[in-house]
PLY file of the C-alpha trace (Angstrom):
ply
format ascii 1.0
element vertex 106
property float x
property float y
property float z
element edge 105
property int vertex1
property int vertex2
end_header
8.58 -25.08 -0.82
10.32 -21.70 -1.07
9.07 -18.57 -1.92
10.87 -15.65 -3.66
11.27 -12.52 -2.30
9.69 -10.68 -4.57
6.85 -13.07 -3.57
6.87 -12.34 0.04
7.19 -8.76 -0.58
4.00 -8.75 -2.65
2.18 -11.31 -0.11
2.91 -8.96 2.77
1.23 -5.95 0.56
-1.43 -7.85 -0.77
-2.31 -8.64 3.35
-1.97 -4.87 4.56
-4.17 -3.61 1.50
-6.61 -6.10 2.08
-6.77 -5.14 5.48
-6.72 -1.49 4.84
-9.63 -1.86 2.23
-11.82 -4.51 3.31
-11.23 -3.69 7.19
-10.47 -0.11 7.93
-11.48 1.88 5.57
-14.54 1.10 5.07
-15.61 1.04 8.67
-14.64 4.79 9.21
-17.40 6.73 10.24
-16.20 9.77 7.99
-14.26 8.83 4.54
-12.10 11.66 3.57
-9.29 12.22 1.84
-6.58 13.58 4.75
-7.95 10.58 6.97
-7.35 8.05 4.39
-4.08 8.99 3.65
-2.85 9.21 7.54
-3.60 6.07 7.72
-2.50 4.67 4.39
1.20 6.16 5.16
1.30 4.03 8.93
0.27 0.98 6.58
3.01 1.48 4.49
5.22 2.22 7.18
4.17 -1.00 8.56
4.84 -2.78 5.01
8.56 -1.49 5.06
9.24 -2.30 8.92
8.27 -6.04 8.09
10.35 -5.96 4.74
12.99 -4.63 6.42
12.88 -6.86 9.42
12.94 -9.61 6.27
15.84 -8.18 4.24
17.68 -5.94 5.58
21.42 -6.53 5.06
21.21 -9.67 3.61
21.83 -8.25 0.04
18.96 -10.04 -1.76
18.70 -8.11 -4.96
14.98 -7.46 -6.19
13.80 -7.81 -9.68
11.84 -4.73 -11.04
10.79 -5.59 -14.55
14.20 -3.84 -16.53
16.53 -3.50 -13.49
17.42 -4.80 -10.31
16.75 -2.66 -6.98
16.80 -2.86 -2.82
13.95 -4.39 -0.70
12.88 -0.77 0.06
12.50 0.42 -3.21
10.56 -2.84 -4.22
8.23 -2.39 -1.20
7.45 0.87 -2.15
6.83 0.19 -5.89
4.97 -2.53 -5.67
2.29 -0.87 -2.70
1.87 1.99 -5.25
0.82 -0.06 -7.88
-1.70 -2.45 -6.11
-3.18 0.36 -4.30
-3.30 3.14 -6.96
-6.30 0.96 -8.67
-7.86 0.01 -5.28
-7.34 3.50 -4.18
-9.28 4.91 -7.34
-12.18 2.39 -7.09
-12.70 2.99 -3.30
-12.70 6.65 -3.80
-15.44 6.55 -6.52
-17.53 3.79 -4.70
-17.29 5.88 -1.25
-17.75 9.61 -2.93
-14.33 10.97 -1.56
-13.14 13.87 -3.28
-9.79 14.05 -4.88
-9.26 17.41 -5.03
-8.12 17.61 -1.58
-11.67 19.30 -0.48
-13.83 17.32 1.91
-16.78 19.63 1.30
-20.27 19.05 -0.69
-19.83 19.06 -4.56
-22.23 21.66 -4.93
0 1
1 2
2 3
3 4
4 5
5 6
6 7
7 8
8 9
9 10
10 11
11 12
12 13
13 14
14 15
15 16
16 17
17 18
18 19
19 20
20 21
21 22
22 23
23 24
24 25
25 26
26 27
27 28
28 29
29 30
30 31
31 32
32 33
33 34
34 35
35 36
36 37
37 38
38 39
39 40
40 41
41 42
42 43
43 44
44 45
45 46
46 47
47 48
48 49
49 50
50 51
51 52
52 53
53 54
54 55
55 56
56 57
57 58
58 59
59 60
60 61
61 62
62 63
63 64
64 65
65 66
66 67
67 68
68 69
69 70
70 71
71 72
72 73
73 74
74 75
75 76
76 77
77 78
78 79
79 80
80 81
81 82
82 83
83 84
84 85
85 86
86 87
87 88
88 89
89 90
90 91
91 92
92 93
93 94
94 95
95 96
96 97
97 98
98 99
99 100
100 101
101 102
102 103
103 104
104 105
């Protein structure tokens, strides 16, 4: 059994987000905003190293819903949409601010 590209792509991000929100994040001892997103930029680093090690310069085109792009563009596309939704519901369930400002609401 094969699997697309596009499949592995999204496999591979479903796996680092699934880390990154059922593993890491929600063992650090102080949820903020900066933190999170330090670490959510080396995860996506990570995502593109291991595309990249996949596809780069073989030429596999990959299918965006209207138009056809590059493994890097897909990678990035595709972690912004899973993780924009599990970014949101993390942030409510954990109280992070997303304003930027990590002190009390008060």
């Amino acid at each position: 059994m094969s699997v697309s590209p596009e499949a592995q792509i999204l496999i591979l991000v479903g796996l680092i987000l699934a880390v990154a929100y059922l593993g890491i994040f929600p063992t650090l001892e102080e949820k903020i905003l900066n933190k999170l997103m330090v670490i959510d930029f080396g995860l996506n680093v990570l995502a593109l190293i291991v595309a990249g090690a996949w596809f780069w310069g073989t030429g596999v085109p990959f299918t965006l819903v209207f138009f056809e792009t590059n493994w890097v563009v897909f990678t990035i596309v595709c972690y912004a949409i899973i993780e924009i939704p599990l970014f949101l519901w993390f942030a409510k369930a954990h109280g992070i601010r997303l304003d930027g400002r990590d002190d009390d609401p008060d």
